[in-house]
C-alpha positions as CSV (number, residue, x, y, z in Angstrom):
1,X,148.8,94.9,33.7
2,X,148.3,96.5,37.2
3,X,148.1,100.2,38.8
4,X,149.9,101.4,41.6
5,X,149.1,104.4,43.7
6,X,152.5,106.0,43.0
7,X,151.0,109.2,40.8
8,X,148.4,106.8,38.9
9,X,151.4,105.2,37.4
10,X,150.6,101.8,35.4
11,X,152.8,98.4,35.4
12,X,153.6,96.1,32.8
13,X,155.1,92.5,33.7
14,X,157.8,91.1,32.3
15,X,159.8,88.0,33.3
16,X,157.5,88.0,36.5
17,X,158.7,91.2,37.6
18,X,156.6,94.8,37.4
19,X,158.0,97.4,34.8
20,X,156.6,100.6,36.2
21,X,155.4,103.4,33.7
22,X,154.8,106.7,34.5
23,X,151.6,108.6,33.7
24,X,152.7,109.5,30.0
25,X,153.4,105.5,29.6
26,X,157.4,106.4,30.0
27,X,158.9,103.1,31.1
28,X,161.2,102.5,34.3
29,X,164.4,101.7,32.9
30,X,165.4,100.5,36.4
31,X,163.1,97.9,36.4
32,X,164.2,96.7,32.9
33,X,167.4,96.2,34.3
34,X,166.1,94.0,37.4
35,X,164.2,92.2,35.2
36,X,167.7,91.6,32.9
37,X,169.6,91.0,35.9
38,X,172.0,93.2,35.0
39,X,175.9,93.9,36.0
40,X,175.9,97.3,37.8
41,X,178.4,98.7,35.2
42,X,174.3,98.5,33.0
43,X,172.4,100.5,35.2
44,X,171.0,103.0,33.2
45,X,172.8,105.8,35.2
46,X,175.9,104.9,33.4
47,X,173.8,103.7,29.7
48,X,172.6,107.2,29.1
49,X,175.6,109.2,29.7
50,X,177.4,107.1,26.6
51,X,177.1,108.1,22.6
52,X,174.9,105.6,21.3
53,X,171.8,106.6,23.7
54,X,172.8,110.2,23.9
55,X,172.3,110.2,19.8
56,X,168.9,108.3,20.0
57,X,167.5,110.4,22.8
58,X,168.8,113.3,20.9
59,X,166.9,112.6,17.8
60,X,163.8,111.3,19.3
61,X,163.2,114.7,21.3
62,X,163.6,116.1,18.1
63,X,161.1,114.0,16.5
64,X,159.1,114.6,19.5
65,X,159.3,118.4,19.3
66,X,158.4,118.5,15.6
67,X,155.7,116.2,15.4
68,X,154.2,118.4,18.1
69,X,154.2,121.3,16.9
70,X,156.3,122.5,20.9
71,X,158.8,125.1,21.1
72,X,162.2,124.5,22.8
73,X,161.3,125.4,26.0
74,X,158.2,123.2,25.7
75,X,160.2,120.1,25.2
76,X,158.9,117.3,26.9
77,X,161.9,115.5,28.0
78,X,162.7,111.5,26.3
79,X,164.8,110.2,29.5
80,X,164.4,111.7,33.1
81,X,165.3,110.6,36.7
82,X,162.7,111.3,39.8
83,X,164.3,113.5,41.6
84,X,163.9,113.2,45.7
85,X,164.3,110.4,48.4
86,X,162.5,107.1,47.3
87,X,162.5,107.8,43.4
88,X,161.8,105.0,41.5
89,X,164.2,105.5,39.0
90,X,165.2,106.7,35.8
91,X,161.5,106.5,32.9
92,X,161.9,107.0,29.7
93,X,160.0,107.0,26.2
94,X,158.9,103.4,25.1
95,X,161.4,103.4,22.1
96,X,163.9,104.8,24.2
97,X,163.4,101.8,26.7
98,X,163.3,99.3,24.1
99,X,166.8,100.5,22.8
100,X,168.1,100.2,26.7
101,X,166.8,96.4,26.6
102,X,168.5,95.7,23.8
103,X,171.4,96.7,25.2
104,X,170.7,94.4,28.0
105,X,169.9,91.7,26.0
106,X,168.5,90.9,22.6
107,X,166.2,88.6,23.9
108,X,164.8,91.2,26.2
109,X,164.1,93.9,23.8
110,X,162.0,91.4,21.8
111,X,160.1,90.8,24.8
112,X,159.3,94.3,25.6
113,X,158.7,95.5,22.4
114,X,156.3,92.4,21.9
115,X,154.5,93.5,25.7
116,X,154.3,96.9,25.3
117,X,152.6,96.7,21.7
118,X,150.0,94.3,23.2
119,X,149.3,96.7,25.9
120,X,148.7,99.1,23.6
121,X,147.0,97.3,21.4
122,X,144.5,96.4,24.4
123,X,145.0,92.8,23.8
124,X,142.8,91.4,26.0
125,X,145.2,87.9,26.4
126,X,148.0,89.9,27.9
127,X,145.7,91.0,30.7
128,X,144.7,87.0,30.7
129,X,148.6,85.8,30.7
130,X,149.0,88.2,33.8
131,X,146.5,87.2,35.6
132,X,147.7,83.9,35.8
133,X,150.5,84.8,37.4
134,X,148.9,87.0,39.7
135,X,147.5,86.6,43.5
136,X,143.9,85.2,43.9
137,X,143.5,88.9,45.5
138,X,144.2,90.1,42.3
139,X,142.2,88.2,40.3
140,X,139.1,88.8,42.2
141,X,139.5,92.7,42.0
142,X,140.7,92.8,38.3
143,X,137.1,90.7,37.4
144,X,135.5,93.0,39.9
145,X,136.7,96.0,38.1
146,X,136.4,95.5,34.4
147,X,132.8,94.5,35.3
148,X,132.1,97.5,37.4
149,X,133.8,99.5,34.6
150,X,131.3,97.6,31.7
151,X,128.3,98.5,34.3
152,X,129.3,102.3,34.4
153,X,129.5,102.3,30.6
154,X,125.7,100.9,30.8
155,X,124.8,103.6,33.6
156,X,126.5,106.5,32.3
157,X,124.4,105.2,28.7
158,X,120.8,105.3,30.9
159,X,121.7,109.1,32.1
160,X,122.7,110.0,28.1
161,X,119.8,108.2,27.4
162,X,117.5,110.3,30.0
163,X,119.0,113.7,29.2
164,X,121.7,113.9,31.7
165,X,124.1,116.5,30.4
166,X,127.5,118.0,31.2
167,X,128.2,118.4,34.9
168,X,125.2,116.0,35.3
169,X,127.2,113.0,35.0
170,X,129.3,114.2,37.4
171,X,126.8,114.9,39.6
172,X,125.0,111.7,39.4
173,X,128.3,110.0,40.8
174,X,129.0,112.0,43.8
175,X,125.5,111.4,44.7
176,X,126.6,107.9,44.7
177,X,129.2,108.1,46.5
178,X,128.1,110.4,48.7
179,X,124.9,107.9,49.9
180,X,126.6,105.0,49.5
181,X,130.3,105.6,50.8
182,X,129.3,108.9,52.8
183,X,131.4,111.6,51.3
184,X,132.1,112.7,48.0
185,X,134.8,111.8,45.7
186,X,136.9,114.7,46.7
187,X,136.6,113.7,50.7
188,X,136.9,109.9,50.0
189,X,140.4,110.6,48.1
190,X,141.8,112.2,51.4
191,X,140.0,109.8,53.9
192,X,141.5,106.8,52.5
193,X,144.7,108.4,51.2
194,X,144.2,107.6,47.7
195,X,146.5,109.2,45.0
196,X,145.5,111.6,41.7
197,X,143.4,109.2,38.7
198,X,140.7,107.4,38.5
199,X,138.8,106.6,42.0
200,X,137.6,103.4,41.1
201,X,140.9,102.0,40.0
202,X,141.6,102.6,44.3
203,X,138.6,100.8,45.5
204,X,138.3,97.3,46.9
205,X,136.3,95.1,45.3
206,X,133.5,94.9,47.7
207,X,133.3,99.4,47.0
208,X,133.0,98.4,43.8
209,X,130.8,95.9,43.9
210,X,128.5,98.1,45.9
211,X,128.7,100.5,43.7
212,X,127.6,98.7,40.6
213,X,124.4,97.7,42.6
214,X,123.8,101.3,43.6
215,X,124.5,102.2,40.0
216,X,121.9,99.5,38.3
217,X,119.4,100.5,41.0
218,X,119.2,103.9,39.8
219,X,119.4,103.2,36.0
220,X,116.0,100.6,36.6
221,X,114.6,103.7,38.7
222,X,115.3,106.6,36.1
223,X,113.9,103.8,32.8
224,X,111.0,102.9,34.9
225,X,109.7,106.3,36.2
226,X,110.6,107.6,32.9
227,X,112.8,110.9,35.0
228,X,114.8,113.2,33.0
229,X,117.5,115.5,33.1
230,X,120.0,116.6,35.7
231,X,118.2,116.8,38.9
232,X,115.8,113.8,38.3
233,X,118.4,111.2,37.3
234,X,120.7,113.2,40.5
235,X,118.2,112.2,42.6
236,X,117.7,108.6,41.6
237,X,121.1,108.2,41.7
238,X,121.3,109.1,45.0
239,X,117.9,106.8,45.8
240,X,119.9,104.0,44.6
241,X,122.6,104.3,46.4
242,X,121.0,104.9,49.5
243,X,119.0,101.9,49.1
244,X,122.7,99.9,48.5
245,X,124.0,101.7,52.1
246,X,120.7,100.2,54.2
247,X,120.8,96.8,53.1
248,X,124.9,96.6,53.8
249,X,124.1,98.0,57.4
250,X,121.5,96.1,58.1
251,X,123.3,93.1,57.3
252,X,126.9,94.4,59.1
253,X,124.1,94.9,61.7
254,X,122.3,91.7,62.3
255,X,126.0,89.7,62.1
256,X,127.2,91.7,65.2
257,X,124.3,91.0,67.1
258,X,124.3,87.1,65.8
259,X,128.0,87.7,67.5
């Protein structure tokens, strides 16, 4: 699995090509098809105009709308096309896109059905069976990330821990971002041109590396001198991101006057 930047959308892999989801987990039916290799007369343009998926998409809104609780209006739709220059197809809801494979191919159906329940399962060997596939680029920053992720989980622990509460956590991080990167979040986002979701999931590996150090730095700080609450474990957060920012200088430093 991999994330683009297209609206925080997600990617599965099948047959060594990416099958884009959108931020709901609706599957690209277009990509299905490339994957199939499909005759034109298959694209799903031409699938979801006949009977047999007009009936299933039919009764799966239904479902949809029942289950929860939505008025007509409300309907979140099963199948939809992006609309403007560039789209990236038509998405639709996983069973919806399994039904289209099948109608691809037997064999393919099978296989999505099988990837898609892993993925949502959170079995860890699908991530594994990607990665093997996958760049050495990606490799490094997928380790980099789920570690950086396990290291928030600790961090966020110390400030619940120290009695960091609500907007504190929040808080806490800009202050790390803001010493170490020099902005906040909302700053970086439009500096580097990164997309709505999660910040860290647009980092390179060497941000996120930093920022675990700057991260561990201030949970050692806040357990040591004992701090507590909002404005104390704010502050150390900021310390140890600071402290993160003057050793990377220095270094960047010393290597241009070595050149």
């Amino acid at each position: 699995m991999t994330q683009t930047d297209d609206n925080r959308q997600y990617q599965l892999t099948i047959r060594g090509r990416s099958i884009t989801e959108d931020e709901r987990g609706w599957i690209c039916l277009d990509d299905l098809w490339s994957a199939a290799e499909g005759d034109t007369s298959k694209k799903p343009a031409h699938w979801r105009i006949g009977k047999a998926a007009q009936r299933l998409v039919s009764a799966l809104a239904e479902k949809i709308r029942i289950s929860d609780n939505m008025s007509n209006d409300d309907e979140a739709a099963v199948i939809y096309a992006k609309p403007g220059r560039g789209n990236k197809g038509t998405f639709a809801h996983p069973v919806v896109a399994a039904a289209y494979a099948g109608y691809l191919s037997p064999a393919l159906e099978v296989e999505v059905r099988e990837v898609w329940l892993r993925y949502r399962a959170a079995d860890e060997t699908l991530a594994d069976d990607i990665l093997q596939r996958a760049s050495a680029e990606a490799n490094q920053w997928a380790g980099v990330r789920a570690l950086s992720r396990s290291k928030r989980v600790a961090f966020t622990d110390t400030l619940k821990d120290h009695g960091v509460e609500e907007k504190g956590y929040m808080h806490c991080t800009e202050a790390t971002y803001t010493h170490l990167l020099g902005a906040p979040s909302y700053k970086l986002r439009a500096e580097r041109g990164f997309k709505k979701g999660n910040l860290r999931d647009q980092f390179n590996s060497s941000d996120l590396a930093f920022i675990m150090a700057a991260e561990s730095l201030a949970a050692e700080r806040i357990e040591e001198e004992n701090r507590h609450g909002n404005a104390e474990c704010i502050q150390a957060a900021g310390l140890g991101a600071a402290a993160i920012r003057a050793a990377v200088e220095a270094d960047r430093a010393s290597r241009k006057r070595a050149a």
